[in-house]
PQR file with spaces between the fields and no chain letter, atoms N, CA, C, O and H, PARSE charges and radii, in Angstrom:
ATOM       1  N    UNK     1       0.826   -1.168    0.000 -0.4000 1.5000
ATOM       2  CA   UNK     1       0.000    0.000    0.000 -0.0000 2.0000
ATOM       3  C    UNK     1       0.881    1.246    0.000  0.5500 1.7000
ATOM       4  O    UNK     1       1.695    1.487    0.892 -0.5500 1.4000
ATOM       5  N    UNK     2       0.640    2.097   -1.172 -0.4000 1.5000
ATOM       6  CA   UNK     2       1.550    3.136   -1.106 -0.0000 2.0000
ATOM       7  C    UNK     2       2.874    3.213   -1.953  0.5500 1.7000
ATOM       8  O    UNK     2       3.352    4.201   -2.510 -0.5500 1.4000
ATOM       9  H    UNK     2      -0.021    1.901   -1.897  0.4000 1.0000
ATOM      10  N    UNK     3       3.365    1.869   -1.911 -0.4000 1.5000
ATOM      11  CA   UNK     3       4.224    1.862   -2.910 -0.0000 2.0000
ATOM      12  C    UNK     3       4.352    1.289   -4.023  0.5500 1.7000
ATOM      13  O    UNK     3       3.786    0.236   -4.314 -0.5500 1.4000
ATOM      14  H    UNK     3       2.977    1.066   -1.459  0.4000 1.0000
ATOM      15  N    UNK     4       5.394    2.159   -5.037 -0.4000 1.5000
ATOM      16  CA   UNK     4       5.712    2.644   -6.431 -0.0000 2.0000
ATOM      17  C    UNK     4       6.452    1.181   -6.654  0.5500 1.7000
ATOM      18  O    UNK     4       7.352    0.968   -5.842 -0.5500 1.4000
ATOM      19  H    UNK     4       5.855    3.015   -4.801  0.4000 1.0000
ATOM      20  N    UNK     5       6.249    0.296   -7.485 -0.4000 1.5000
ATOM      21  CA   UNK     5       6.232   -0.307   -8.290 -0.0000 2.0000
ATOM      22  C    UNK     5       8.076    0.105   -9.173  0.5500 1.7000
ATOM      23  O    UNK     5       8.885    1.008   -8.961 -0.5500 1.4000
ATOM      24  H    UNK     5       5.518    0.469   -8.145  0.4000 1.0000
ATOM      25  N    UNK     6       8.076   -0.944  -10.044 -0.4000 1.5000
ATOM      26  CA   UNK     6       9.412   -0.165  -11.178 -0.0000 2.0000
ATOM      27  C    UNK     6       8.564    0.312  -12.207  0.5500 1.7000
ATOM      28  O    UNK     6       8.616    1.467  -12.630 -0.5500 1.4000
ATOM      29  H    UNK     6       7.419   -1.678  -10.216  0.4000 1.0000
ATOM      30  N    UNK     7       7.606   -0.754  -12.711 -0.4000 1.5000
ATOM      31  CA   UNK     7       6.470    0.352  -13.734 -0.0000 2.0000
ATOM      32  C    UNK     7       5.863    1.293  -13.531  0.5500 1.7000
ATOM      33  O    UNK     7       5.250    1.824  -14.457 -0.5500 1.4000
ATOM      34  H    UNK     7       7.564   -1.693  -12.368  0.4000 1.0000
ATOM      35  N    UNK     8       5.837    1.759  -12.373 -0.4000 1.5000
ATOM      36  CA   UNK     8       5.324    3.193  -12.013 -0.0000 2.0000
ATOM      37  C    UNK     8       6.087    4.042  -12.328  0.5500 1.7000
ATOM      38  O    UNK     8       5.728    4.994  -13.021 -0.5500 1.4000
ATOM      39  H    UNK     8       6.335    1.328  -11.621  0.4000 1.0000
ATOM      40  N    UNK     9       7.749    3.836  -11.737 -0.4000 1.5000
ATOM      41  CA   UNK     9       8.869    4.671  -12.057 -0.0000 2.0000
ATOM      42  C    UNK     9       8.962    5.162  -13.521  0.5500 1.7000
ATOM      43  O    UNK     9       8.907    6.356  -13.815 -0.5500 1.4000
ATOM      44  H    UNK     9       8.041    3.062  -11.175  0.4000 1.0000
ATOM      45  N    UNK    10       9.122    4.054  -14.519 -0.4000 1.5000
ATOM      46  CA   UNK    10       9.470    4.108  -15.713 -0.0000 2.0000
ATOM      47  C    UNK    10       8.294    5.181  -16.025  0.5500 1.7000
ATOM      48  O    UNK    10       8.608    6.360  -16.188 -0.5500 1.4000
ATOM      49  H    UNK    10       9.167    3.084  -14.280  0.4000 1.0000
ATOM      50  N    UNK    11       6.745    4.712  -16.119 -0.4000 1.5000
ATOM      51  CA   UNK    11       5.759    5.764  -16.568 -0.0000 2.0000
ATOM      52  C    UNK    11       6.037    6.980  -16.261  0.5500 1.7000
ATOM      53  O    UNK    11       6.143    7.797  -17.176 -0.5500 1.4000
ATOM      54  H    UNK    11       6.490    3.754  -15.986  0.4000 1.0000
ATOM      55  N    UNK    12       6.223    7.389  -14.873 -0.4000 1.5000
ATOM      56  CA   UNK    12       6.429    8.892  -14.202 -0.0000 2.0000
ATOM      57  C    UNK    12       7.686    9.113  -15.247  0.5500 1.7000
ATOM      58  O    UNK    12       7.582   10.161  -15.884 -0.5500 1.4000
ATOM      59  H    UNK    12       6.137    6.725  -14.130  0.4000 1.0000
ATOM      60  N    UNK    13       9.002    8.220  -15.580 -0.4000 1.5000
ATOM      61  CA   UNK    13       9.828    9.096  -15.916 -0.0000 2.0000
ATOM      62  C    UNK    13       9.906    9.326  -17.770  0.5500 1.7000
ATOM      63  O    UNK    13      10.756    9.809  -18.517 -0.5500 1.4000
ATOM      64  H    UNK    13       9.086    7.369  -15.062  0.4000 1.0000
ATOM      65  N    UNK    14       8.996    8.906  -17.912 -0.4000 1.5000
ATOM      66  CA   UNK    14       9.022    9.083  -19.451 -0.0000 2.0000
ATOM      67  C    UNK    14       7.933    9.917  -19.754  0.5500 1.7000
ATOM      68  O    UNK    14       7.863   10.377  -20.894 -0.5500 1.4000
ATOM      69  H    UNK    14       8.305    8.513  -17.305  0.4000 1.0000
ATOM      70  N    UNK    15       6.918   10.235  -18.770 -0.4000 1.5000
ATOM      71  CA   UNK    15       5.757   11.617  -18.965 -0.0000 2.0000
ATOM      72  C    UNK    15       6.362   12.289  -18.878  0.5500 1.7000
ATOM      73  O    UNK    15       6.456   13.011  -19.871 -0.5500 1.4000
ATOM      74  H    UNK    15       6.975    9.862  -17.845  0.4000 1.0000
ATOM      75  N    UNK    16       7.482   12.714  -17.378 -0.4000 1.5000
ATOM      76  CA   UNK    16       8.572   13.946  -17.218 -0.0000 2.0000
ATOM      77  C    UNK    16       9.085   14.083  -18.535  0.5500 1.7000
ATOM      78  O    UNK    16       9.048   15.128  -19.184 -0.5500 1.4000
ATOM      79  H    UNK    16       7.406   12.128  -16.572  0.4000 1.0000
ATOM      80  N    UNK    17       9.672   12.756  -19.002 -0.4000 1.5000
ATOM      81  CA   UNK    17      10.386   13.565  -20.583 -0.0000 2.0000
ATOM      82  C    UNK    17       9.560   14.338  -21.332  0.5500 1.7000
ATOM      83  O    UNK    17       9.667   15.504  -21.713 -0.5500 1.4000
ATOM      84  H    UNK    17       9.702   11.907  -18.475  0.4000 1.0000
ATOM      85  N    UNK    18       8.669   13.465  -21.494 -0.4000 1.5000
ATOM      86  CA   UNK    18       7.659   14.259  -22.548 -0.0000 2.0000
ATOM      87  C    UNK    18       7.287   15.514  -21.822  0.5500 1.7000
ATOM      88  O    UNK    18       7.334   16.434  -22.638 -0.5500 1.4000
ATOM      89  H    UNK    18       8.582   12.518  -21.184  0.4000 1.0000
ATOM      90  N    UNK    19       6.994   15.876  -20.827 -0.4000 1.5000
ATOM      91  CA   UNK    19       6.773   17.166  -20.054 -0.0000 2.0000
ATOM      92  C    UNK    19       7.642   17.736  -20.308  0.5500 1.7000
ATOM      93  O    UNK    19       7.386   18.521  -21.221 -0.5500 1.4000
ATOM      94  H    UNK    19       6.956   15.128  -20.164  0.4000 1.0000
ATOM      95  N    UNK    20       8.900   17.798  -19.880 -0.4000 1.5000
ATOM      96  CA   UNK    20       9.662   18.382  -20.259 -0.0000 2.0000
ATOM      97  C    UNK    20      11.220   18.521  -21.207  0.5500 1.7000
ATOM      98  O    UNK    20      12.315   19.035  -20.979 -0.5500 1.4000
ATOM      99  H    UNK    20       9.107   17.161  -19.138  0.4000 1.0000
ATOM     100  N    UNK    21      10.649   17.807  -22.283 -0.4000 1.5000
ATOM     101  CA   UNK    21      11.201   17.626  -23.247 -0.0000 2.0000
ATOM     102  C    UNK    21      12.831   17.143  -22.879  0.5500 1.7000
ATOM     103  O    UNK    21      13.523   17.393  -21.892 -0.5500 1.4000
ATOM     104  H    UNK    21       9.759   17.390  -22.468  0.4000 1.0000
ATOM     105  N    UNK    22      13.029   16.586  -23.743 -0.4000 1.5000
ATOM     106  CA   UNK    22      14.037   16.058  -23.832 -0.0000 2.0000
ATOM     107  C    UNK    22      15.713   16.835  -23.380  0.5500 1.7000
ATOM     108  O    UNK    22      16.478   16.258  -22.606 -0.5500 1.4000
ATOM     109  H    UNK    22      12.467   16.383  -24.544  0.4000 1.0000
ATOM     110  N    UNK    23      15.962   17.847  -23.860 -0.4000 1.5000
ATOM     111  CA   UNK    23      16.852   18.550  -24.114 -0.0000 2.0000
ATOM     112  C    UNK    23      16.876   19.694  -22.649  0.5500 1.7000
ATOM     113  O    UNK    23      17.867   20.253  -22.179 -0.5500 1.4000
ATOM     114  H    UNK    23      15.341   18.315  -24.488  0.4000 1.0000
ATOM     115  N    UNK    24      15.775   19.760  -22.286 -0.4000 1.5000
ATOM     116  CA   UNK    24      15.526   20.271  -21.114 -0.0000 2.0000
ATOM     117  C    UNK    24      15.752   19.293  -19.697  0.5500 1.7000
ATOM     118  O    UNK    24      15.885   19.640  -18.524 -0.5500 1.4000
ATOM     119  H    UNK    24      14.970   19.305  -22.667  0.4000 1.0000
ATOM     120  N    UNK    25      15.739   18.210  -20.195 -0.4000 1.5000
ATOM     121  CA   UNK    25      15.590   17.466  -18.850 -0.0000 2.0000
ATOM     122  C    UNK    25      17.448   17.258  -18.682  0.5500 1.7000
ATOM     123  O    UNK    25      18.185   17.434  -17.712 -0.5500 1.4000
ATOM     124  H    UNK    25      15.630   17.927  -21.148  0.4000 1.0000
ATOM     125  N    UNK    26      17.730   16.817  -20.091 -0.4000 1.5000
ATOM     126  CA   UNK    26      19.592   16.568  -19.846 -0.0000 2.0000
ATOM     127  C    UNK    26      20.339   17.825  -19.674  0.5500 1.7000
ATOM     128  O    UNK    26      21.565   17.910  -19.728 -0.5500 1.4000
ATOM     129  H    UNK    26      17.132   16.674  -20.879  0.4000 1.0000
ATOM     130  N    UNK    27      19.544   18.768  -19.468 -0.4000 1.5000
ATOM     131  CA   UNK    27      20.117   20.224  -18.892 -0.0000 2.0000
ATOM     132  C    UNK    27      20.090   20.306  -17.553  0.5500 1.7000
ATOM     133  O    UNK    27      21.044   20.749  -16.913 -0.5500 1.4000
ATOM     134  H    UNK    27      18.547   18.699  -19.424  0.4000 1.0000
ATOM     135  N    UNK    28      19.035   19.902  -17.036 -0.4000 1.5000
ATOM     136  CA   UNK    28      18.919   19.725  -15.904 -0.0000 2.0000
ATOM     137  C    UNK    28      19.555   18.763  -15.237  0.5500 1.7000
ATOM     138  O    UNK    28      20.009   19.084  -14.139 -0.5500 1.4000
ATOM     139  H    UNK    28      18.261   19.542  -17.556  0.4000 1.0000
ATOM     140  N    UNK    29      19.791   17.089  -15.800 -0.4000 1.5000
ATOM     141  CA   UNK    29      20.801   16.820  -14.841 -0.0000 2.0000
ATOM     142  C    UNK    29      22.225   17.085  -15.244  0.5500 1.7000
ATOM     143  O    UNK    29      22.994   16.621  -14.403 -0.5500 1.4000
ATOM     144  H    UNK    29      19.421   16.829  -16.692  0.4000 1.0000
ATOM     145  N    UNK    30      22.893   17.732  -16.342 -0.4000 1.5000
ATOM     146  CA   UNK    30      23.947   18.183  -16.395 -0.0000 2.0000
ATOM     147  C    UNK    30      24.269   19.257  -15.512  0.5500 1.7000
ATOM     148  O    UNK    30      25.449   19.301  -15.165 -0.5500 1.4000
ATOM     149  H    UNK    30      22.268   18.109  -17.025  0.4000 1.0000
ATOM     150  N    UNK    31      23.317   20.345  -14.959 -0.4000 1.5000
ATOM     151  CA   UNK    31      23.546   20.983  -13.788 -0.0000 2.0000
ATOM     152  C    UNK    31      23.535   20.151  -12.314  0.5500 1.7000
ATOM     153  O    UNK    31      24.426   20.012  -11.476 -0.5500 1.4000
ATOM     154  H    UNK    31      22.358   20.309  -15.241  0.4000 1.0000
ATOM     155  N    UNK    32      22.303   19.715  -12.355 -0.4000 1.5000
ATOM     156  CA   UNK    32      23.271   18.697  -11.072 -0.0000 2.0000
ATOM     157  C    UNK    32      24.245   18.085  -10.901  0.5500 1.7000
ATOM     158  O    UNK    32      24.703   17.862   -9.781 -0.5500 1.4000
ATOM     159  H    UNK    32      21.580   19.828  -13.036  0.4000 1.0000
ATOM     160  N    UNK    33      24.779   17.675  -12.024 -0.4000 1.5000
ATOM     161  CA   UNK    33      26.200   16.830  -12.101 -0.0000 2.0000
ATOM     162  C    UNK    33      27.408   17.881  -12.024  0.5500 1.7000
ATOM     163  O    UNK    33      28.505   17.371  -11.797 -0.5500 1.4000
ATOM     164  H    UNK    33      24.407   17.857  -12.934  0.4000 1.0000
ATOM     165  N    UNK    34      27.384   18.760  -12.121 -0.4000 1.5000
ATOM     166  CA   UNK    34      28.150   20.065  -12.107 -0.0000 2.0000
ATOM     167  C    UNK    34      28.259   20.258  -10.342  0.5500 1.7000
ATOM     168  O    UNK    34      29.129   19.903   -9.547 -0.5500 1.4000
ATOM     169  H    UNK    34      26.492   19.175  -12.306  0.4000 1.0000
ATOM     170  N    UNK    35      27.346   20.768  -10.213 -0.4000 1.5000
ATOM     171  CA   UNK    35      26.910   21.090   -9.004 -0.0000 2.0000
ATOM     172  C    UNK    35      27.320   19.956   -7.768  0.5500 1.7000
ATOM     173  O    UNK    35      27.448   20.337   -6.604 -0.5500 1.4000
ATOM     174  H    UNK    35      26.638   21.057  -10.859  0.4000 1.0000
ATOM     175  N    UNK    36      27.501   18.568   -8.156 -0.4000 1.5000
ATOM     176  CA   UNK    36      27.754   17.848   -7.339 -0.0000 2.0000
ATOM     177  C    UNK    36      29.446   17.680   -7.475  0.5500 1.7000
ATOM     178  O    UNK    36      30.065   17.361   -6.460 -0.5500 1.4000
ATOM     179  H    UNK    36      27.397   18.259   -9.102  0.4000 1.0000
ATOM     180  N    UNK    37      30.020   17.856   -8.482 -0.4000 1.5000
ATOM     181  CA   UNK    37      31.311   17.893   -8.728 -0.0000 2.0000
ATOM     182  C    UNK    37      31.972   19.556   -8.263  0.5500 1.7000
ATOM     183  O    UNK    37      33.004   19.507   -7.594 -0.5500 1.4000
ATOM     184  H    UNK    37      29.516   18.115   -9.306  0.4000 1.0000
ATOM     185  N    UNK    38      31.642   20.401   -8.457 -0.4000 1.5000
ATOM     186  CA   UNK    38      32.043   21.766   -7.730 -0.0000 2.0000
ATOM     187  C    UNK    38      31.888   21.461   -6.032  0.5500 1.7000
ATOM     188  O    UNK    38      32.796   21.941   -5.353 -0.5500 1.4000
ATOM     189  H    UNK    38      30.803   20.441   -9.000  0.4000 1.0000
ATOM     190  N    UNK    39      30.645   20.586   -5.185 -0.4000 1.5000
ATOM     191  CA   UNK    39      31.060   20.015   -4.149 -0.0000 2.0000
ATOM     192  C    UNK    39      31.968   18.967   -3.401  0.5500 1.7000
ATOM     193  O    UNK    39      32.395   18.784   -2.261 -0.5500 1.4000
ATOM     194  H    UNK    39      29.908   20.196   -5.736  0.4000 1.0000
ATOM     195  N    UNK    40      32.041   18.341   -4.711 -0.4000 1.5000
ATOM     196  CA   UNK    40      33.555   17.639   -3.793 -0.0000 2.0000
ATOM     197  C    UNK    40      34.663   18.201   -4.197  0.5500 1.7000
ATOM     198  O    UNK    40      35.588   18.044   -3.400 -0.5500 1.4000
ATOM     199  H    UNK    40      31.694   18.489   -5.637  0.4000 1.0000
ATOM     200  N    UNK    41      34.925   18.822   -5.175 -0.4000 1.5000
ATOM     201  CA   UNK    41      36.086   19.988   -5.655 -0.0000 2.0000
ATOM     202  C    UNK    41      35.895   20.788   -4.145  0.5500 1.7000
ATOM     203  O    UNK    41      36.956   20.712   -3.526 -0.5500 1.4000
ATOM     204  H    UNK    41      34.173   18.949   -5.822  0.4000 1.0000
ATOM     205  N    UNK    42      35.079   21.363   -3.555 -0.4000 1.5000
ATOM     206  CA   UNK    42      34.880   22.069   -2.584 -0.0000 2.0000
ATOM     207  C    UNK    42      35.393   21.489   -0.880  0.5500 1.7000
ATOM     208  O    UNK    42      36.045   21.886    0.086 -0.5500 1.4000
ATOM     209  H    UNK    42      34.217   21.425   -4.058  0.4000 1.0000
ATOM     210  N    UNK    43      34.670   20.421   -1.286 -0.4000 1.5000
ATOM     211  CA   UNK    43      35.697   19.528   -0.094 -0.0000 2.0000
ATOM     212  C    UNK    43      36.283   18.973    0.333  0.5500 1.7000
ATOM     213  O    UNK    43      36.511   18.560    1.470 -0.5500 1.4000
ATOM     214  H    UNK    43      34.140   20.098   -2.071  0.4000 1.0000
ATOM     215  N    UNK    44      36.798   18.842   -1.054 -0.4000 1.5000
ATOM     216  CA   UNK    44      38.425   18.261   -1.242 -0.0000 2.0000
ATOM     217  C    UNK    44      39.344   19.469   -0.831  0.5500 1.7000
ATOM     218  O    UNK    44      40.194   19.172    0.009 -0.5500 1.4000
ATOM     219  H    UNK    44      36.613   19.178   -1.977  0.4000 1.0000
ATOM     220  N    UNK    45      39.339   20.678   -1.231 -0.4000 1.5000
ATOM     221  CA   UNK    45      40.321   21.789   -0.893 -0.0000 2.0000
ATOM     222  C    UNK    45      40.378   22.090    0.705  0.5500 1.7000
ATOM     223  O    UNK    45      41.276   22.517    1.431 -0.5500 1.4000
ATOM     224  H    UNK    45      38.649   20.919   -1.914  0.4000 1.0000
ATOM     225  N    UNK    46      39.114   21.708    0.931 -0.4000 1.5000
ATOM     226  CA   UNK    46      39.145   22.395    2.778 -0.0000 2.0000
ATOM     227  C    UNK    46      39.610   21.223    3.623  0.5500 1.7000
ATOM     228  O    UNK    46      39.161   21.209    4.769 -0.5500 1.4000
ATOM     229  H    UNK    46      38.384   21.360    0.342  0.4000 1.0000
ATOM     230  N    UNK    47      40.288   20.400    3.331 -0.4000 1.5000
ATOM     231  CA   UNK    47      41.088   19.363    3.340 -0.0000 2.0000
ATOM     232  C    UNK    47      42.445   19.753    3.752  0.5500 1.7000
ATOM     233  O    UNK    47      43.017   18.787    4.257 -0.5500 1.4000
ATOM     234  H    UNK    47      40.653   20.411    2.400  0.4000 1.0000
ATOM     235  N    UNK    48      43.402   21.154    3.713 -0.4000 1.5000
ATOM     236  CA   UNK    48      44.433   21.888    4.205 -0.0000 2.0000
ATOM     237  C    UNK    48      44.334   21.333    5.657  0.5500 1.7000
ATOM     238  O    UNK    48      43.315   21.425    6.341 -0.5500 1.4000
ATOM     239  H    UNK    48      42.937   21.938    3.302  0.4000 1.0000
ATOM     240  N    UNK    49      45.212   20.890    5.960 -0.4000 1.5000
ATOM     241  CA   UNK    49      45.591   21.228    7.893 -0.0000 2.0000
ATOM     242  C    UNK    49      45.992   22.531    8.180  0.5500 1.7000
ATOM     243  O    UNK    49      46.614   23.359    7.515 -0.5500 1.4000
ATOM     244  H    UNK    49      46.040   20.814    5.404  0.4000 1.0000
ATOM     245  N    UNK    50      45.352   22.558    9.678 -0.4000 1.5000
ATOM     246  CA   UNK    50      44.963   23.864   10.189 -0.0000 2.0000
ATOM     247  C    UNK    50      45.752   23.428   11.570  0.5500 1.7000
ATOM     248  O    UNK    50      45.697   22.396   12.239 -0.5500 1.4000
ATOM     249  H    UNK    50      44.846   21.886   10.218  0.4000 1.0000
ATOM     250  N    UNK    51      46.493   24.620   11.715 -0.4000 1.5000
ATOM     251  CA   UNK    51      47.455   24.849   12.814 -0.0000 2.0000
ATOM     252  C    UNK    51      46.505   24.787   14.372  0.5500 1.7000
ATOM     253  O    UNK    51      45.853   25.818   14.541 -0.5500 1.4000
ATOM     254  H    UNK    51      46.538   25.458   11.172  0.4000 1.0000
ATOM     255  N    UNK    52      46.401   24.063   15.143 -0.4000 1.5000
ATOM     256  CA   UNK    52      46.107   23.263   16.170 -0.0000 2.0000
ATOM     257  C    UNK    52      46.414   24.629   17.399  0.5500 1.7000
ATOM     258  O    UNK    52      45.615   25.107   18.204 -0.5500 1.4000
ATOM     259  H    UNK    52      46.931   23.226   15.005  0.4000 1.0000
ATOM     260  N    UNK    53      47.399   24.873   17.234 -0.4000 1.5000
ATOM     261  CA   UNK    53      47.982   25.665   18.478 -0.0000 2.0000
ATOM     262  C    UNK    53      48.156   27.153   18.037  0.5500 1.7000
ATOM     263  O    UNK    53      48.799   27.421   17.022 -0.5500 1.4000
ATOM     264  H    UNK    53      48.048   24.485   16.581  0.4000 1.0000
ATOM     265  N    UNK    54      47.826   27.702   18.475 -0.4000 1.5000
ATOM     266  CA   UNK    54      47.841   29.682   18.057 -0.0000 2.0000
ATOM     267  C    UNK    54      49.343   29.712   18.672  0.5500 1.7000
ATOM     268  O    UNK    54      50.000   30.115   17.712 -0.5500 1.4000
ATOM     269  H    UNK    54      47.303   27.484   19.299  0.4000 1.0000
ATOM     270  N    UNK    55      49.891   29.588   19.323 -0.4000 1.5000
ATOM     271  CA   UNK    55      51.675   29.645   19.584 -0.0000 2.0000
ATOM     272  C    UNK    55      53.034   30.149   18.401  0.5500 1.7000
ATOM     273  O    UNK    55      53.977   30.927   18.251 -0.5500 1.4000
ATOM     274  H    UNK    55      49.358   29.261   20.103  0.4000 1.0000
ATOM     275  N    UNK    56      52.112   28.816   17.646 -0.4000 1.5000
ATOM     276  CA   UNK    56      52.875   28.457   16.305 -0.0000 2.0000
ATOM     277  C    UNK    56      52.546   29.432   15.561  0.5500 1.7000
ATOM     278  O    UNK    56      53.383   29.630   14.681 -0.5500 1.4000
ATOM     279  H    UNK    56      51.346   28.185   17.768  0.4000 1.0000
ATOM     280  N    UNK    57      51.536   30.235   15.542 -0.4000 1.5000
ATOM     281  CA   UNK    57      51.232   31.434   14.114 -0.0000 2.0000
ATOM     282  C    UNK    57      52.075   32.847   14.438  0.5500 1.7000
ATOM     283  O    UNK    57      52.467   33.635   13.578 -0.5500 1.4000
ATOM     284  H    UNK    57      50.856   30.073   16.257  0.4000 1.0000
ATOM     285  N    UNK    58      52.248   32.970   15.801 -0.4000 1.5000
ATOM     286  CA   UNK    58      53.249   34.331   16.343 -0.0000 2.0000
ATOM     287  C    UNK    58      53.902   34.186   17.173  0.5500 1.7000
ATOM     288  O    UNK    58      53.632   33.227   17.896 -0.5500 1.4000
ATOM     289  H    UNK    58      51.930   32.330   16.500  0.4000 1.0000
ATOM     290  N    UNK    59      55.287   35.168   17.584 -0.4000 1.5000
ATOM     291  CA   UNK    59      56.065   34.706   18.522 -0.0000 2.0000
ATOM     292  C    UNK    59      55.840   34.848   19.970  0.5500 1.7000
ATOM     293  O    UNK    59      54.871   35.476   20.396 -0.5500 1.4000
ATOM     294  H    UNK    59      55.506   35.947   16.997  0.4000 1.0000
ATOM     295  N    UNK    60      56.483   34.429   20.544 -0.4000 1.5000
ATOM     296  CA   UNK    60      56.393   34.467   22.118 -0.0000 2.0000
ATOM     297  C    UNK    60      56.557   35.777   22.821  0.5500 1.7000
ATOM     298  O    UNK    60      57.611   36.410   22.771 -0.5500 1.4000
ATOM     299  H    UNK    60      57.270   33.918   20.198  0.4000 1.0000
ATOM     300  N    UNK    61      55.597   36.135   23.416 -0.4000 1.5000
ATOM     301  CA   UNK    61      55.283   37.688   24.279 -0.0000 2.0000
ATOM     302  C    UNK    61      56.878   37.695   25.203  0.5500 1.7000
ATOM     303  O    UNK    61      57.275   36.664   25.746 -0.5500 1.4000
ATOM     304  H    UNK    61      54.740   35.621   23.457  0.4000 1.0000
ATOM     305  N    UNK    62      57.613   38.919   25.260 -0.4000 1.5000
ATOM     306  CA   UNK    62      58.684   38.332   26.338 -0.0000 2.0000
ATOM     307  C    UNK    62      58.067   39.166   28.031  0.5500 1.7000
ATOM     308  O    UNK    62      57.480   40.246   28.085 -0.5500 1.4000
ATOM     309  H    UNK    62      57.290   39.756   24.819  0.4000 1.0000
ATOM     310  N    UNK    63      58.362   38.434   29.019 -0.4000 1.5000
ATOM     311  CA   UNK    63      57.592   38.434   29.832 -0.0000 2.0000
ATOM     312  C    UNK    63      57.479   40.373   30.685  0.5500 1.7000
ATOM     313  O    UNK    63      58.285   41.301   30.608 -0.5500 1.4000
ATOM     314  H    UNK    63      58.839   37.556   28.974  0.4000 1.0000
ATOM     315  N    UNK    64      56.298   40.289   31.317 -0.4000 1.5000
ATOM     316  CA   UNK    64      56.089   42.161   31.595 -0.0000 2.0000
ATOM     317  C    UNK    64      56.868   42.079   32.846  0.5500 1.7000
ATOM     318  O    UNK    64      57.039   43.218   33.282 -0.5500 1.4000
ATOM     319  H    UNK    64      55.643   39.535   31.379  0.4000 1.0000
ATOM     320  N    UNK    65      57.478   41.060   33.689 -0.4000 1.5000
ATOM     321  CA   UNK    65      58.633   41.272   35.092 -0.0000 2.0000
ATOM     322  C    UNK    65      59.378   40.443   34.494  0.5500 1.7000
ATOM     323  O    UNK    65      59.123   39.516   33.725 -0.5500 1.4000
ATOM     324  H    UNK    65      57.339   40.135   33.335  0.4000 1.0000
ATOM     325  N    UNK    66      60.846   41.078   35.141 -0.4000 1.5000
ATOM     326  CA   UNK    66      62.284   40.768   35.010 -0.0000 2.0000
ATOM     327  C    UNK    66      62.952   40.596   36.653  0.5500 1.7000
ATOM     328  O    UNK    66      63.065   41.573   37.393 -0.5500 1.4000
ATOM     329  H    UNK    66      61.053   41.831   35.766  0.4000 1.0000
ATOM     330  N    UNK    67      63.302   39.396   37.004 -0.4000 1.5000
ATOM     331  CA   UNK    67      63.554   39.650   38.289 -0.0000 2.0000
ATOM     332  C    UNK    67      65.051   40.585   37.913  0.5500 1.7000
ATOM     333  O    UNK    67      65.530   40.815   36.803 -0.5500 1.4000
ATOM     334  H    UNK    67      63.211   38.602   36.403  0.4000 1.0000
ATOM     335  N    UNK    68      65.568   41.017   39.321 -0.4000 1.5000
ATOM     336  CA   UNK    68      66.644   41.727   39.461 -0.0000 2.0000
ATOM     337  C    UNK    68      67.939   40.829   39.338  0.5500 1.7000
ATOM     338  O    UNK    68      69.058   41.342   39.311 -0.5500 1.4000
ATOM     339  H    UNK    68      65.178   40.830   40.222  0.4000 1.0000
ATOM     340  N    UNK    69      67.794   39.850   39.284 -0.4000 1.5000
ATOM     341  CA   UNK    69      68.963   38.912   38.803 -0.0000 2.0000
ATOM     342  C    UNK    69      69.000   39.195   37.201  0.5500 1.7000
ATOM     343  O    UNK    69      70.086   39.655   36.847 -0.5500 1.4000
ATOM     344  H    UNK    69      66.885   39.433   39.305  0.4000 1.0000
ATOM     345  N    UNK    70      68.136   39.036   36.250 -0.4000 1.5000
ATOM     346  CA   UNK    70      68.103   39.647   34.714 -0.0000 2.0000
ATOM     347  C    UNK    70      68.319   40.651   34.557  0.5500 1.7000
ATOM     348  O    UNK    70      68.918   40.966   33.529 -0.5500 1.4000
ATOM     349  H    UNK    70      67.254   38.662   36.538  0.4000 1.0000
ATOM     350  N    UNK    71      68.065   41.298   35.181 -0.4000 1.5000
ATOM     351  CA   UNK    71      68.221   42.661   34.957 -0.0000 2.0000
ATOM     352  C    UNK    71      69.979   43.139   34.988  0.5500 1.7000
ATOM     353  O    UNK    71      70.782   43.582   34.166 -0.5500 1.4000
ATOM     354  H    UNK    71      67.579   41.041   36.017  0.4000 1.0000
ATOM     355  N    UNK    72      69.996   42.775   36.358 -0.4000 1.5000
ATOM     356  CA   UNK    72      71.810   43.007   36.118 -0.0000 2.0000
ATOM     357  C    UNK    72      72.712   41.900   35.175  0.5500 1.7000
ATOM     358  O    UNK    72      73.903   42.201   35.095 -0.5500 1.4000
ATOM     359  H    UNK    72      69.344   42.415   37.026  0.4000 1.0000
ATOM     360  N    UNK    73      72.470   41.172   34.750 -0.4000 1.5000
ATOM     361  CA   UNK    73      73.018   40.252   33.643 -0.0000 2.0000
ATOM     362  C    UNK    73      73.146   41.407   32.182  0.5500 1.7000
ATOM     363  O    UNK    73      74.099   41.527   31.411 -0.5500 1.4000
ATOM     364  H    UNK    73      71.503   40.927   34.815  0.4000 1.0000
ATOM     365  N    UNK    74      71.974   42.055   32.181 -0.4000 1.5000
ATOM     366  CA   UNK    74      71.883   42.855   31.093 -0.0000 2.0000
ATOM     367  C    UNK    74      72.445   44.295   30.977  0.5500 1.7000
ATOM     368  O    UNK    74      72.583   44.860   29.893 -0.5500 1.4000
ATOM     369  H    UNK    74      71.200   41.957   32.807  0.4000 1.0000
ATOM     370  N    UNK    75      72.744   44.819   32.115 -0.4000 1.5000
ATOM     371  CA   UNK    75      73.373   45.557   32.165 -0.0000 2.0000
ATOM     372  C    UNK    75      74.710   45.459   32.151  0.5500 1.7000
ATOM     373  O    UNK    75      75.159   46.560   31.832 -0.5500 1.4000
ATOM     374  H    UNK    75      72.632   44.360   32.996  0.4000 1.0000
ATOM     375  N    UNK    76      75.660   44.597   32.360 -0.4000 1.5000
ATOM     376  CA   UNK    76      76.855   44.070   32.157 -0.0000 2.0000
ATOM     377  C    UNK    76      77.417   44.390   30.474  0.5500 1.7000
ATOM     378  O    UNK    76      78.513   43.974   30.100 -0.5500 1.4000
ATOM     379  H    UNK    76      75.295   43.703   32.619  0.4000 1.0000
């Protein structure tokens, strides 16, 4: 009850042709086929590794206190 048959399929898809003609319909799935290939082109590229640790993208802050032992090292 309810379900489509393979001769149902075939009928529905050969009225669609005739509905919408021939040349129109292989336009249409030539854009989906496009469209599905620009998506894995798409997620294939975002596929790059991505730096894990923010450390690694800039250098190390040097620290805002210096004990007085550094300090006179540097003055030397």
């Amino acid at each position: 009850m309810g379900g489509f048959s393979l001769m149902h399929w075939l009928v529905f898809g050969v009225i669609a042709i005739l509905v919408l003609g021939g040349g129109r319909f292989s336009n249409m799935m030539g854009d989906v086929a496009k469209g599905i290939k620009s998506f894995k082109k798409g997620m294939a590229e975002e596929d790059d590794p991505v730096p894990t640790r923010i450390e690694a993208q800039r250098p190390a802050a040097e620290p805002a206190y210096q004990p007085e032992a550094e300090r006179a090292r540097e003055d030397r």
